[in-house]
N, CA, C and O of each residue as an XYZ file, in Angstrom:
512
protein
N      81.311     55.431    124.893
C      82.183     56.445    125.442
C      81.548     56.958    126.732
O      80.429     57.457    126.845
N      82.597     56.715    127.830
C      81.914     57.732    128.921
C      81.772     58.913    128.881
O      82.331     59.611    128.036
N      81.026     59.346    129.754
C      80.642     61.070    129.756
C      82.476     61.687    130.755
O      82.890     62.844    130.835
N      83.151     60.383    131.340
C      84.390     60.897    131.610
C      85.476     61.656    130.339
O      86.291     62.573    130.250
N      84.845     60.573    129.478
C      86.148     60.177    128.388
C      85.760     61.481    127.325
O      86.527     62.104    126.591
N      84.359     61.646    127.513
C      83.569     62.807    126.520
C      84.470     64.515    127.020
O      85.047     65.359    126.334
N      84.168     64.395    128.675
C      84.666     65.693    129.475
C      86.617     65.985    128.925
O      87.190     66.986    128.495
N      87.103     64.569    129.226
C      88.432     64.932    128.946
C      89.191     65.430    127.447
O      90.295     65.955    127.298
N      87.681     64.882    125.941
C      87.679     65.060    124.798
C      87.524     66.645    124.577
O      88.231     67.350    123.856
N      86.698     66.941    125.175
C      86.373     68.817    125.181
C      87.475     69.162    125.800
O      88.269     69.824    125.130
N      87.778     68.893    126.953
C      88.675     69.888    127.711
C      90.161     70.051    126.350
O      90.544     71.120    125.875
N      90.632     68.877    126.065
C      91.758     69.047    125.211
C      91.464     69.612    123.894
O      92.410     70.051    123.241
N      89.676     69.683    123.174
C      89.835     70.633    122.032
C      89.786     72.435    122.337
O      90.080     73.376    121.600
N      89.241     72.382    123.854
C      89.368     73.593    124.250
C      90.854     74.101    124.617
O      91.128     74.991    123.812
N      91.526     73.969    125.180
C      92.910     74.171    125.301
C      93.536     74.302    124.390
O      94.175     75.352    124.327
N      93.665     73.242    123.173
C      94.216     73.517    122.164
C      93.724     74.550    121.182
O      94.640     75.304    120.852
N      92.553     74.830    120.603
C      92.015     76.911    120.749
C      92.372     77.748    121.360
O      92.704     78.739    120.708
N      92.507     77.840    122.890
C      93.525     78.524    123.592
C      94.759     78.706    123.059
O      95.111     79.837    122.723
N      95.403     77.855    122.942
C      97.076     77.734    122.698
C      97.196     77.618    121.365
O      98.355     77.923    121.080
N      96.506     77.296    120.282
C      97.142     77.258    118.928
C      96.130     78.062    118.038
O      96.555     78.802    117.151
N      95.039     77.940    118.234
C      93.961     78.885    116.957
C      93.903     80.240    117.610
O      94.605     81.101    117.080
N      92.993     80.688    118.965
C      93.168     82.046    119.301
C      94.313     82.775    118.665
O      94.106     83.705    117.886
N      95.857     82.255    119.073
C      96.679     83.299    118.871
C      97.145     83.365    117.473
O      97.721     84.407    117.158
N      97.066     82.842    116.959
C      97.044     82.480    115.500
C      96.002     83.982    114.867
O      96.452     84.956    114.263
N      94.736     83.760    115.206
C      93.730     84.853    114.482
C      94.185     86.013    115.537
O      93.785     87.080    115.071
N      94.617     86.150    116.327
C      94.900     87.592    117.241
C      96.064     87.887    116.139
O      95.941     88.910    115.466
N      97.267     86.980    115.908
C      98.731     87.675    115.078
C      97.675     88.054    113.665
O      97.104     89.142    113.586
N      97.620     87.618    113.238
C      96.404     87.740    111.985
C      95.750     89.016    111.407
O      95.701     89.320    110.215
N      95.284     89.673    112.401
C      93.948     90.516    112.862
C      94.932     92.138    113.214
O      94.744     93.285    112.809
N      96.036     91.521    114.173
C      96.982     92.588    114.094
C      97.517     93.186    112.628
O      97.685     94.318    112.174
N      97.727     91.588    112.044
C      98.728     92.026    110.664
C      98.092     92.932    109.675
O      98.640     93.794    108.987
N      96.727     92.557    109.726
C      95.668     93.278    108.959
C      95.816     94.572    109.340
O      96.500     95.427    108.778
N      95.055     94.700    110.455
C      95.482     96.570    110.816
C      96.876     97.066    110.743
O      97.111     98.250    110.980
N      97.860     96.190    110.414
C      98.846     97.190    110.615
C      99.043     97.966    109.016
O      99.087     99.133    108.625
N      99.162     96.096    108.128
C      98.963     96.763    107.095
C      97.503     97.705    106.290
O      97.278     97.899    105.095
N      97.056     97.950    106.995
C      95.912     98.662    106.696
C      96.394    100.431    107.211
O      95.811    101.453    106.850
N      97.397    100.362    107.972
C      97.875    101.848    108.526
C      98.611    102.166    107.826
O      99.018    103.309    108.032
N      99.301    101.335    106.477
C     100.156    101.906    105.710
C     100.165    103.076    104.939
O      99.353    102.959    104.021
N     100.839    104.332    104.926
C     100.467    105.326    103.671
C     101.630    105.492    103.176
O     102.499    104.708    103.558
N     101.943    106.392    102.339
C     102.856    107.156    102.053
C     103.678    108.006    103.610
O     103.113    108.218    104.682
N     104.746    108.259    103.341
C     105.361    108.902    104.646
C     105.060    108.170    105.938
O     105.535    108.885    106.821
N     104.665    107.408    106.329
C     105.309    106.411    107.423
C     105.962    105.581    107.552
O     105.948    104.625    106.776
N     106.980    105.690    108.870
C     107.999    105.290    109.211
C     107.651    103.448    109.558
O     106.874    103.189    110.478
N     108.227    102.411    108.829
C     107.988    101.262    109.146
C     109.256    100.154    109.183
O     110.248    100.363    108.486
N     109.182     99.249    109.836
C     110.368     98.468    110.095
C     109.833     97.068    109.468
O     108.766     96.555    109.805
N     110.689     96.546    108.546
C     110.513     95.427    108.045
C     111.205     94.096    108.995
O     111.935     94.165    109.984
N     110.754     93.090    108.393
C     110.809     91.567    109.463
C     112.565     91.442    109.422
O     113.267     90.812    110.214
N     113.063     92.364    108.077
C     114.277     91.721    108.517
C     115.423     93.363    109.020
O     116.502     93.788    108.607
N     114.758     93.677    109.729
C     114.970     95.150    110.839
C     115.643     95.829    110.096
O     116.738     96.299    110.405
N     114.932     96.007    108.732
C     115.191     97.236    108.178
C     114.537     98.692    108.274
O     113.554     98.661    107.533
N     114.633     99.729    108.758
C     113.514    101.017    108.810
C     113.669    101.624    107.329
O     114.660    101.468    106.616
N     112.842    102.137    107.091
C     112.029    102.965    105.578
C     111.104    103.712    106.083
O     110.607    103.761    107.208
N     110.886    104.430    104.896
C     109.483    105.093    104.601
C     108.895    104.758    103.477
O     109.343    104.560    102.348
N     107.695    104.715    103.980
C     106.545    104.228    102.698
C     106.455    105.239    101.688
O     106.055    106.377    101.930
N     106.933    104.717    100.210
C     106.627    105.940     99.033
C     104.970    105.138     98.590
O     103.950    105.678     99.019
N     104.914    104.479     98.146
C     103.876    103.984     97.556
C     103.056    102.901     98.105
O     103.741    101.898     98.306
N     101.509    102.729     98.493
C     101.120    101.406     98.726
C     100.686    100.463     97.535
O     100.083    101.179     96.736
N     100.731     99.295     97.122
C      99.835     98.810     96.479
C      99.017     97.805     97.150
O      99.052     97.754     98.379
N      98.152     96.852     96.363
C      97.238     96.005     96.634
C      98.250     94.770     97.433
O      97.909     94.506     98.585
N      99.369     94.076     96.912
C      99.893     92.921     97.901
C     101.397     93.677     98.402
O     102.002     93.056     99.277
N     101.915     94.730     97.998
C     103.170     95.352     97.750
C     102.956     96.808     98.326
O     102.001     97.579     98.421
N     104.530     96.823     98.725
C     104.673     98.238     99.401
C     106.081     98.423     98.929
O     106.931     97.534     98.970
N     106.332    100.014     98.338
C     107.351    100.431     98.294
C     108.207    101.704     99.012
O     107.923    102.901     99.036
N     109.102    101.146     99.457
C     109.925    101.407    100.665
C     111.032    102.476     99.839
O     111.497    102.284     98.715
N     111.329    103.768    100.839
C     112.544    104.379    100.525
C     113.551    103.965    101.617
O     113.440    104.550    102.694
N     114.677    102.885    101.466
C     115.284    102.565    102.448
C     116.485    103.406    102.616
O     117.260    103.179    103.545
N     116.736    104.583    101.579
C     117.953    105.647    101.281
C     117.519    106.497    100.736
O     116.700    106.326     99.833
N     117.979    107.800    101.161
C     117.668    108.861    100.563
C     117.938    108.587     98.342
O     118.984    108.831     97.739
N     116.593    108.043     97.699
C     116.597    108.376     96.252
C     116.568    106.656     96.172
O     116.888    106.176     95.085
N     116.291    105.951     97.000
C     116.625    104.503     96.504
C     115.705    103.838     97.174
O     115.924    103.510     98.340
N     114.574    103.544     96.569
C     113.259    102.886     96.679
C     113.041    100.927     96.267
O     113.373    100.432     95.190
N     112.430    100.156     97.428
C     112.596     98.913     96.850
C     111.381     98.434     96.830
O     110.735     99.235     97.506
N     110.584     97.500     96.413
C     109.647     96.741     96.446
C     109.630     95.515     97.524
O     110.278     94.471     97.592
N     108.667     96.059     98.292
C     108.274     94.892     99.097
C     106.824     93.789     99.456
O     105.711     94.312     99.512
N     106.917     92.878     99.590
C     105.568     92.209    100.258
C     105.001     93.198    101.246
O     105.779     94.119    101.493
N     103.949     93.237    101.815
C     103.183     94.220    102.954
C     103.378     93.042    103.781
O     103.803     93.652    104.763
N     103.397     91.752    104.165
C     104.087     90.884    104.987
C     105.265     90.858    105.282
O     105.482     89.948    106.082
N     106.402     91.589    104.945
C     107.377     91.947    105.419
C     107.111     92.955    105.801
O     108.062     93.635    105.416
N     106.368     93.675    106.389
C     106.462     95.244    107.051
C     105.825     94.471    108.339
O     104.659     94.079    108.392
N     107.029     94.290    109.607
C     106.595     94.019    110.519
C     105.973     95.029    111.574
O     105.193     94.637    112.442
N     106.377     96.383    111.444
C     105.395     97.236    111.926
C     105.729     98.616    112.142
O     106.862     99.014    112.412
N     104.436     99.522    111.980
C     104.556    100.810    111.895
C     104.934    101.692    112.983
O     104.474    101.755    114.123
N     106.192    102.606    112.224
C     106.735    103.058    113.421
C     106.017    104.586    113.807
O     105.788    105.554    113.081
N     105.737    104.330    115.460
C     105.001    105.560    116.137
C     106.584    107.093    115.447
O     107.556    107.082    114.691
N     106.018    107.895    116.164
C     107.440    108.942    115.910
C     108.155    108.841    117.578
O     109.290    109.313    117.634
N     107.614    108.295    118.863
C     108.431    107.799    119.654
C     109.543    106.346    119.370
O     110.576    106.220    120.027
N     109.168    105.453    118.426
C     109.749    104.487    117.734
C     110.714    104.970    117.413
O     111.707    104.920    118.138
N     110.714    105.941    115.543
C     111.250    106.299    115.033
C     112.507    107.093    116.178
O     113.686    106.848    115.919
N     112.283    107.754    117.054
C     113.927    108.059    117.362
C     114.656    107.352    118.013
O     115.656    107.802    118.572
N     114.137    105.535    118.094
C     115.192    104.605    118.518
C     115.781    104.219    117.524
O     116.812    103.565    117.679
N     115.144    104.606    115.809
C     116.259    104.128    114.943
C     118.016    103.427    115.379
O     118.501    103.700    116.478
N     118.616    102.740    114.590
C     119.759    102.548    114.862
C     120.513    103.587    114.754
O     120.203    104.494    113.982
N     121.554    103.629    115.458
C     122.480    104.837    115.721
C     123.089    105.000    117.085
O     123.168    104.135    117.957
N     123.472    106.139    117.129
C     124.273    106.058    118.630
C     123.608    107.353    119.775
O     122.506    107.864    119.573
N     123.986    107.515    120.279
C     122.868    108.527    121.563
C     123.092    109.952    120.752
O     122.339    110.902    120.968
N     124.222    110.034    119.769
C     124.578    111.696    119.502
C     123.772    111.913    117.892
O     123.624    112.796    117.048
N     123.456    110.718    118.089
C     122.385    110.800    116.053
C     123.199    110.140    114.779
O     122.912    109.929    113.601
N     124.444    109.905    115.669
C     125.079    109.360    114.599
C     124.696    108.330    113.895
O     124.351    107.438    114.670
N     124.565    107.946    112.542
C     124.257    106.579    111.948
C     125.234    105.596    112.049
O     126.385    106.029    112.101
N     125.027    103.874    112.109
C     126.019    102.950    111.553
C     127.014    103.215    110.599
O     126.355    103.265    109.560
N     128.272    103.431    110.274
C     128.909    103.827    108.879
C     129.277    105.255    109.295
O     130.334    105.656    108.807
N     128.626    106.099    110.093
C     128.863    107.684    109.719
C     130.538    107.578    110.123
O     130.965    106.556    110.660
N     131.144    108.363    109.909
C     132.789    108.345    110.438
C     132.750    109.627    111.273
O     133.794    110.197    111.589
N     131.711    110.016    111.578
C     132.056    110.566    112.521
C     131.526    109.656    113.812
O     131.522    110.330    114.843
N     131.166    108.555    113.961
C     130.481    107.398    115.007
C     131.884    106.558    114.731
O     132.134    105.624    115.493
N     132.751    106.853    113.720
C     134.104    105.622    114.135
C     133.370    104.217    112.842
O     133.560    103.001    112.851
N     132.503    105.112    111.844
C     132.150    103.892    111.485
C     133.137    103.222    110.200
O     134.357    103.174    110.041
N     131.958    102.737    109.380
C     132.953    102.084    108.069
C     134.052    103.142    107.623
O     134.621    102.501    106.740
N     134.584    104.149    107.679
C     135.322    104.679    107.019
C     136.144    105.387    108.116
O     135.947    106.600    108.045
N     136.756    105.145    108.827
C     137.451    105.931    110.213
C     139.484    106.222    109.741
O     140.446    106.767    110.282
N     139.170    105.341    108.246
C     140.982    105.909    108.077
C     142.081    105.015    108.785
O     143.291    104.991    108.557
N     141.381    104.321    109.660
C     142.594    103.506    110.082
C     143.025    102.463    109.367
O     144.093    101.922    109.657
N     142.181    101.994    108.235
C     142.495    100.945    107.206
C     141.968     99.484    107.809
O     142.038     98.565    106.993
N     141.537     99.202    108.908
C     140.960     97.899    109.681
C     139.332     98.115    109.090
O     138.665     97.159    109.486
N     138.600     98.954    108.370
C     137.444     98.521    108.115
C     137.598     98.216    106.811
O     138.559     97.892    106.113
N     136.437     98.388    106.628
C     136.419     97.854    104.865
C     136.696     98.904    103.752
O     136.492    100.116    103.823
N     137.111     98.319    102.893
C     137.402     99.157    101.694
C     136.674    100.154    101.469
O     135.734    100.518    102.176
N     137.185    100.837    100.134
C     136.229    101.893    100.051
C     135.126    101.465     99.100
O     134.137    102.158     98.860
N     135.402    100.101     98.503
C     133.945     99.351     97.296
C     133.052     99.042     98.670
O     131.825     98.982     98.588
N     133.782     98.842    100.002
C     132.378     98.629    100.880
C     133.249     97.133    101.040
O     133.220     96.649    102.172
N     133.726     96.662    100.384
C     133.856     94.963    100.930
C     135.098     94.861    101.854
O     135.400     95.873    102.487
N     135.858     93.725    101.995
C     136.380     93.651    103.008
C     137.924     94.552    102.818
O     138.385     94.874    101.723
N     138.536     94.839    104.101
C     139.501     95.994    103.979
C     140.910     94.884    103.532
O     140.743     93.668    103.623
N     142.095     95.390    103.116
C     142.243     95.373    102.801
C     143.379     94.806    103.700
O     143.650     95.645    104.559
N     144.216     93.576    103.825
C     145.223     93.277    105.272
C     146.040     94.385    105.667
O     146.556     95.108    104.815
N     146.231     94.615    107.154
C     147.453     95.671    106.973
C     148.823     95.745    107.564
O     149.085     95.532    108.748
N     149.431     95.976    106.893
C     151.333     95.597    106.284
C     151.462     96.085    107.952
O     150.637     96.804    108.515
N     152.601     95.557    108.532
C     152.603     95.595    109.897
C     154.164     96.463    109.690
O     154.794     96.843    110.677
């Protein structure tokens, strides 16, 4: 082997550490501290952009109040990350505080009969 063929052997295991192991242990290292910031009463957003608050931590599990009285069990790998209290007031909603659904935002329940029922599923056709 040349000392060419040696130089071009390093250069490509170095690059590829760059581009595939570094960022790998950086996402890693984050995930650790984040779940390590978990307590009770913080605001956190799960991977599938749900916001909660933390009622309980455990050892692989975190339990989430995603509704006022209605608590779920989650992986601590689904808590993609803890929300600052500048976070927390981008919650979803509209500029006046309104929530998704509220009827006073025009949401699921606005009376005109084009949203969904009142079980929540789909509305109901309407007689023209």
């Amino acid at each position: 082997m040349t000392t060419g063929q040696l130089v071009f052997l390093l250069l490509i295991a170095v690059v590829f550490y760059l581009l595939i192991i570094a960022p790998q242990r950086r996402k890693m290292r984050q995930q650790q501290h984040m779940a390590a910031a978990l307590s009770p009463g913080v605001e956190v957003m799960t991977t599938a952009g749900l916001y909660a608050t933390v009622v309980e931590v455990g050892d692989d599990d975190v339990r989430l109040e995603v509704a006022p009285g209605v608590v779920q069990r989650y992986s601590k790998a689904a808590v993609l990350r803890v929300l600052t209290p500048a976070d927390a007031d981008d919650t979803p909603g509209d500029e006046h505080g309104h929530e998704p659904g509220d009827s006073a935002s025009g949401g699921m329940s606005d009376g005109s009969g084009t949203g969904p029922g009142p079980s929540g599923g789909p509305a109901a056709p309407r007689e023209p």
